[in-house]
C-alpha positions in Angstrom: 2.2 -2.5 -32.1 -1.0 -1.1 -30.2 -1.6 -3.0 -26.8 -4.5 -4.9 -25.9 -6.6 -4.2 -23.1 -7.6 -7.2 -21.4 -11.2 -6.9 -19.9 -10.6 -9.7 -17.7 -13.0 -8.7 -14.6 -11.7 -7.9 -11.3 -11.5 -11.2 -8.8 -13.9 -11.3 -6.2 -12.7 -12.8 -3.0 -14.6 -13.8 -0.7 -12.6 -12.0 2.4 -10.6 -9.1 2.8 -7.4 -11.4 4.7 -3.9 -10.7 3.7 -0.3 -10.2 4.4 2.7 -7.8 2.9 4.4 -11.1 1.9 8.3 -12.0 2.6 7.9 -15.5 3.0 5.2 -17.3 0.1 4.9 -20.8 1.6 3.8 -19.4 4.6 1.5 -16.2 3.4 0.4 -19.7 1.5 -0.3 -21.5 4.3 -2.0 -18.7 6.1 -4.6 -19.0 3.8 -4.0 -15.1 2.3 -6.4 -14.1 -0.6 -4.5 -10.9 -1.1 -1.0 -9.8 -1.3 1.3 -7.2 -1.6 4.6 -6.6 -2.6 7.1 -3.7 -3.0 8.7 -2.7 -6.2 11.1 0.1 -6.1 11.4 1.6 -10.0 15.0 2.6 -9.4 15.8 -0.9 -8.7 14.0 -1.9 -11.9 15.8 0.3 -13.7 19.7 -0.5 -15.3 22.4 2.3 -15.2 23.5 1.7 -18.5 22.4 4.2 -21.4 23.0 1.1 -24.2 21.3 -2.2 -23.9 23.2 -4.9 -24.9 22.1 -8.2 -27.0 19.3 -9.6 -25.0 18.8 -7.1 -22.1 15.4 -6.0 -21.2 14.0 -2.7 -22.0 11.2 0.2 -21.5 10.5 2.9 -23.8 8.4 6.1 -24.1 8.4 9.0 -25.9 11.5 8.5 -27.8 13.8 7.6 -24.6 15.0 3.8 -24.4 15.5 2.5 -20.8 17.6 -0.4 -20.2 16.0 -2.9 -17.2 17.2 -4.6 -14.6 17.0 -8.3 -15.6 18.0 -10.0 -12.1 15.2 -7.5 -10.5 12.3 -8.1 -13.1 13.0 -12.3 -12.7 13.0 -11.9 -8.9 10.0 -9.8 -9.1 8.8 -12.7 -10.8 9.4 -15.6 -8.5 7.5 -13.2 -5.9 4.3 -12.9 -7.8 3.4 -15.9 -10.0 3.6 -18.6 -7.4 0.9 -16.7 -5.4 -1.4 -15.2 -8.4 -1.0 -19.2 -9.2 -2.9 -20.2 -6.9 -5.4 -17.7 -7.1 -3.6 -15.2 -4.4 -4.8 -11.5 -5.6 -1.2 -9.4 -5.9 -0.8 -5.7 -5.3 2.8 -3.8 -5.6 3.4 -0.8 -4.0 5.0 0.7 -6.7 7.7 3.0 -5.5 11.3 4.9 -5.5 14.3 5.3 -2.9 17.3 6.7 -3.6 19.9 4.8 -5.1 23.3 4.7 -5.1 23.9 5.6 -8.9 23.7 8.9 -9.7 21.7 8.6 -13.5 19.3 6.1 -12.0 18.7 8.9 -9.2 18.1 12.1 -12.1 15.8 9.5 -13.8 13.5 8.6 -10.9 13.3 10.9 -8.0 11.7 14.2 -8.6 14.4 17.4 -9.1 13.1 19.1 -6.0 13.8 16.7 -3.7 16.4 17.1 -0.5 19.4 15.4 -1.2 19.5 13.7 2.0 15.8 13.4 3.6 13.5 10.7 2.7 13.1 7.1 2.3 10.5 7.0 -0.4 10.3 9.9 -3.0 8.2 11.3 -5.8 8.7 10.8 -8.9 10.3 12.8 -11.8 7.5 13.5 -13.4 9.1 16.8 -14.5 11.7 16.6 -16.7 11.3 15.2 -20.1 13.6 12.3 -19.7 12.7 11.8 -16.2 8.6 11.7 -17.4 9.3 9.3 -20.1 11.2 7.2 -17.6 8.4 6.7 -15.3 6.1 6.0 -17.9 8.1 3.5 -19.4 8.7 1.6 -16.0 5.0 1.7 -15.4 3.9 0.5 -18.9 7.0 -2.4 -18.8 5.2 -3.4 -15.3 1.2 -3.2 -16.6 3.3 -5.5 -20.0 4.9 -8.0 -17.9 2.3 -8.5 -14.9 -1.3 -7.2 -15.7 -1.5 -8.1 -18.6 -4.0 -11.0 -20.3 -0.5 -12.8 -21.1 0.0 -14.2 -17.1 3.0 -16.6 -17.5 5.3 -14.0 -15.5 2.0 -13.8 -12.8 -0.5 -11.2 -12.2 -1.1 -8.3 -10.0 -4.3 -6.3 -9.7 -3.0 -3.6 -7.9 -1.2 -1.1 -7.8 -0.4 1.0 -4.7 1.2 4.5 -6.2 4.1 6.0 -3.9 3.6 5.7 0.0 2.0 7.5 2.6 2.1 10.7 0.5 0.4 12.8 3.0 3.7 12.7 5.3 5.8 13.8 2.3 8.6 14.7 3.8 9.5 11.5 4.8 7.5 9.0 2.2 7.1 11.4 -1.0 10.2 13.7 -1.1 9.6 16.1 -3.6 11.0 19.1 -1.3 9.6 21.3 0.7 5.6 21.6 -0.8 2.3 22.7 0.8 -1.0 20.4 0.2 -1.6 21.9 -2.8 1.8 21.1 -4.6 1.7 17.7 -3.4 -2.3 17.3 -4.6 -0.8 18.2 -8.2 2.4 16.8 -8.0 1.2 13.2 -7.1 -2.3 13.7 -9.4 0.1 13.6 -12.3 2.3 10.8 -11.2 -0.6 8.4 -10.1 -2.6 9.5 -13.8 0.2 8.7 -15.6 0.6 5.0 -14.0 -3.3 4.9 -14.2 -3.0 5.4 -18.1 0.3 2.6 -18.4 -2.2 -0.1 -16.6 -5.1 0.8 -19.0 -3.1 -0.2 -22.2 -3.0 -3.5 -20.5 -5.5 -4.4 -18.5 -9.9 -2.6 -18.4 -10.2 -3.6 -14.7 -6.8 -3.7 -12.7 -6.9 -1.5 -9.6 -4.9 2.1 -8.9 -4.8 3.4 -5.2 -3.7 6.5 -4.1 -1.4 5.9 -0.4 -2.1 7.6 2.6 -1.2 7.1 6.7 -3.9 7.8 9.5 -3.0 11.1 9.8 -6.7 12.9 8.6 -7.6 16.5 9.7 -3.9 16.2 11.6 -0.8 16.1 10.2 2.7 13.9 10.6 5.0 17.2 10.9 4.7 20.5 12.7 5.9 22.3 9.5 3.1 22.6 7.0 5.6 21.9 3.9 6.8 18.6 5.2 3.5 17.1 5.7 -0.1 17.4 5.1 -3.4 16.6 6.0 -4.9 13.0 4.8 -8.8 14.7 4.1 -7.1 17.7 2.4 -4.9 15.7 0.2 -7.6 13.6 -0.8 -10.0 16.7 -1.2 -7.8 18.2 -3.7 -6.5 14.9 -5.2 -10.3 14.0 -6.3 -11.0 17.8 -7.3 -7.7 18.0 -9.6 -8.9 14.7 -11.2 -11.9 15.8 -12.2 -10.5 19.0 -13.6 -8.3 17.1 -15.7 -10.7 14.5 -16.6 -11.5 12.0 -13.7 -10.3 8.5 -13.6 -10.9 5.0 -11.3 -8.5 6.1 -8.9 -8.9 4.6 -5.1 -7.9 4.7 -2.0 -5.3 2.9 0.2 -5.4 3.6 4.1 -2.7 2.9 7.0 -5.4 2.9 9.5 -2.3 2.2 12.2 -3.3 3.0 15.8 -2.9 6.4 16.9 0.7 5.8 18.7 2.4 3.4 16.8 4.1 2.0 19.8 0.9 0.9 21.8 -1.4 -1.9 19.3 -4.4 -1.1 22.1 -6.3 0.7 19.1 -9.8 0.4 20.8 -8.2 3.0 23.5 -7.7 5.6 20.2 -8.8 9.5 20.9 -10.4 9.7 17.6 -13.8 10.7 16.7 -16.2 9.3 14.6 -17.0 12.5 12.3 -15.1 13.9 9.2 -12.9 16.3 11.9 -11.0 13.8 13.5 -7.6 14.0 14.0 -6.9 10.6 12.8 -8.3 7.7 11.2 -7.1 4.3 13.1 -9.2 0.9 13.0 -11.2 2.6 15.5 -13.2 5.1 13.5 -12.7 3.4 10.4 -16.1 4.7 9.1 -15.0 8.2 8.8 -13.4 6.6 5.8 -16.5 4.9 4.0 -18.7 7.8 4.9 -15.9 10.3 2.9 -15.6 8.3 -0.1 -19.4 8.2 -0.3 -19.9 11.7 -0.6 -20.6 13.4 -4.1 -17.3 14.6 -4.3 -15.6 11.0 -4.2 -17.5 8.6 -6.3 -16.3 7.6 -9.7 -19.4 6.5 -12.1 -22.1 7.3 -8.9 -20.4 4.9 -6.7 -17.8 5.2 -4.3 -13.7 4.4 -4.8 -12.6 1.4 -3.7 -10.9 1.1 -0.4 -8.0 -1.0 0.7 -6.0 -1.0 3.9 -2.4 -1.9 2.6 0.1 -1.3 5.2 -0.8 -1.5 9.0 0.4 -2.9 12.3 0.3 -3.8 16.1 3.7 -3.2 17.7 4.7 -5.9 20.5 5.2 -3.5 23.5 7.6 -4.6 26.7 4.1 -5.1 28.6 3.6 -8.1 30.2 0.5 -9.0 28.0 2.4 -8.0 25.2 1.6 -10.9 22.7 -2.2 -10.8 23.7 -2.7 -7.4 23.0 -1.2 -7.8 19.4 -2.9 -10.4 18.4 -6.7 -8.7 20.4 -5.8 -6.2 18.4 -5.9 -8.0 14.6 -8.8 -9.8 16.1 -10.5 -5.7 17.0 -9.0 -4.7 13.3 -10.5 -8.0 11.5 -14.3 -7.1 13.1 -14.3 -3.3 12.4 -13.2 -4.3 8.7 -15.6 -7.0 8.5 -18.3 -4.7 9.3 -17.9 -2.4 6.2 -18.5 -5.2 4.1 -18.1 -5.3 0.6 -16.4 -1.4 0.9 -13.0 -2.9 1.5 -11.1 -5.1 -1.1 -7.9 -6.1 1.2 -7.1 -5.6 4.3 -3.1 -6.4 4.1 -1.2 -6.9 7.7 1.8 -5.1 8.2 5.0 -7.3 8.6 5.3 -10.5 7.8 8.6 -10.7 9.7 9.9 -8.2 12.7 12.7 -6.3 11.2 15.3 -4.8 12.6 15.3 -1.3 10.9 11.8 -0.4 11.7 12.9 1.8 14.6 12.4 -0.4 17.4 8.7 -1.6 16.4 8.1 -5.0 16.3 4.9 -5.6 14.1 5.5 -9.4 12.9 3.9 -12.5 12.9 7.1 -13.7 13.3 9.8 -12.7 15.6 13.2 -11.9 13.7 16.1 -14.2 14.9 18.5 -11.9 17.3 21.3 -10.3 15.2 19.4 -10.9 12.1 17.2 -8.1 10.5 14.4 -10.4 9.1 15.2 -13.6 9.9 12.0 -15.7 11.1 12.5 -16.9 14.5 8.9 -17.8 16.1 5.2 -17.6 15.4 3.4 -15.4 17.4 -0.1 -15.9 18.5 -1.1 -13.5 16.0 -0.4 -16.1 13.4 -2.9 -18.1 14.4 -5.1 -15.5 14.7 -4.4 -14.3 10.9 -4.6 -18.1 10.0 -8.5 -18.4 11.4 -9.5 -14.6 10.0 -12.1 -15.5 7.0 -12.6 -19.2 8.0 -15.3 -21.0 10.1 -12.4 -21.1 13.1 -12.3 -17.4 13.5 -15.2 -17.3 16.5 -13.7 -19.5 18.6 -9.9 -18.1 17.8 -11.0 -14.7 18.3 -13.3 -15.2 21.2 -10.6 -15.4 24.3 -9.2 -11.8 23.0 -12.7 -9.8 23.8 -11.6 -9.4 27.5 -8.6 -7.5 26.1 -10.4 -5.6 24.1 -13.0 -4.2 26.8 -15.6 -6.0 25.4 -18.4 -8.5 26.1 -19.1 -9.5 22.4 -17.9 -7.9 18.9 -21.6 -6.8 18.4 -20.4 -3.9 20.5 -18.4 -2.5 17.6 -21.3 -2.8 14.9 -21.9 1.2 14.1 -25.0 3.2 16.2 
């Protein structure tokens, strides 16, 4: 049976706030009109070759896939109790290594190291390993983006992670920008085409770090410009037939490990090293060149993963939270450009190599335990709502600044 295409239109929010959620009631109480949520496809997916009675599956081109039940129902209990009320859901859709040798041959692209890596491309190159990841893609457009919404509903999808730092976040082997550009053009068409049997208007973004005319490594076949990649990510598309695609941004500051963003060396031109919250425009002005735009208009742009890291300075706390205020106001001012702007963690954890990005504090020994609200949570609380003047107002001073006008682009 053919799918149907829901033409439901894309919700309209009226601000950009939200939170990569690990705790619902609170991204709830924050007041969060966007979220987003991880879903790794080699957790969706069930070692076993036979289903039995009942299981879940995902098929394509004559392969049958059997699901991970426990994995789609917890998926589940993430999403429809915030697309319930109204919450607009994005997954960043995935895939780590896992521990089970067939689930590993069926989702992680044949080149990749053995070892390196934390989140890999996708086999999109063997016939068993292609059908797999369309399957996985077309069960998740079925269950969640579809007009049938009693599972919940997402209306994005983030493809792979920070794919310009490939090496570490899209381990496909060692690959210059041009390998990648193909490579991930394929993978993020092919989860474009699952999301259209399903749904007219649901959102695809392509996943990129602040890295821009720089790059994350020293070697140029473990990481790769952000501009280049895009460049010859929008160019391949439109060889093959261009499609929707958009763009989501970690506009982290340029050291990870000091949240003072406004004191970025960055430029404001299309040669700048890196794009942080500082220079955000750089990233507007791209997408609205002839080369980007889909239809004569430009993508869409979302910032899906980004942080401020609580430093052992004495004004620690204040400069995190001055920080999300600096980030909410540069966002702000590119108005309608932007559909989410999603902080980056929820919770501190543990295995983030010593950064400490939460709202929360994590309880000592734990690795994402909440412990305490930071002042940031306030500030995240008041972003979007008639509070956010006087809540942001006492953080200018840290910021350098005598009123956010400053920031409003010359």
């Amino acid at each position: 049976m053919l799918a149907v295409q829901d033409p439901t239109p894309h919700p309209i929010k009226s601000s950009p706030k939200g939170l990569q959620v690990q705790m619902i009631s609170d991204a709830l109480e924050l007041g969060i009109h966007h979220a987003n949520l991880n879903i790794r496809l080699n957790a969706l997916l069930s070692p076993e070759k036979e289903a039995k009675p009942g299981q879940l599956t995902a098929s394509a081109d004559g392969f049958t896939f059997v699901l991970n039940q426990k994995y789609v129902e917890g998926m589940d209990r993430q999403i429809k109790p915030m697309s319930d009320k109204g919450v607009v859901v994005s997954l960043i859709v995935t895939t780590s290594r896992s521990p089970n040798e067939r689930i590993r041959k069926l989702t992680i692209h044949p080149k990749a190291d053995p070892i390196k890596g934390i989140t890999m491309a996708s086999d999109t190159v063997t016939p068993e390993g292609r059908a797999c990841y369309k399957a996985l893609t077309e069960f998740i457009a079925r269950r969640w983006s579809a007009a049938d919404a009693k599972h919940g509903r997402v209306w994005g999808w983030i493809v792979g992670n920070e794919v310009n730092s490939h090496n570490e976040w899209h381990q496909m082997g060692p690959a210059n920008v041009e390998e990648v550009a193909l490579q991930y053009e394929d993978q993020v068409r092919l989860a474009w085409e699952s999301l259209r049997q399903h749904s007219t208007n649901a959102r695809v973004y392509i996943s990129m770090e602040h890295h821009w005319t720089a790059k994350g490594h020293k070697d140029p076949l473990q990481a790769c410009p952000g501009r280049t990649l895009l460049e010859l990510f929008a160019k391949r598309a439109r060889e093959r037939g261009d499609f929707d695609w958009n763009l989501a941004f970690h506009p982290y500051p340029s050291n990870l490990r000091d949240p003072r963003t406004w004191l970025d060396k960055v430029s404001f031109n299309d040669n700048t090293p890196k794009v942080t919250f500082k220079n955000l425009e750089v990233l507007t002005k791209k997408l609205a060149t002839p080369e980007m735009l889909y239809a004569g208009k430009p993508r869409r742009l979302s910032f899906t993963e980004q942080g401020f890291d609580v430093t052992q300075r004495p004004d620690a706390l204040a400069e995190q939270a001055a920080a999300y205020a600096y980030a909410w106001e540069k966002v702000m001012r590119l108005g309608e450009a932007v559909d989410a702007f999603h902080y980056h963690r929820h919770v501190d954890h543990s295995l983030e190599n010593g950064l400490r990005f939460g709202l929360w504090s994590n309880k000592p020994g734990t690795i994402s335990e909440p412990d305490q609200q930071r002042p940031i949570w306030h500030l995240l609380k008041a972003a979007g709502t008639p509070e956010w003047k006087a809540a942001a107002e006492p953080y200018l001073k840290t910021c350098g600044l005598k009123s956010w006008d400053e920031l409003n682009p010359k």
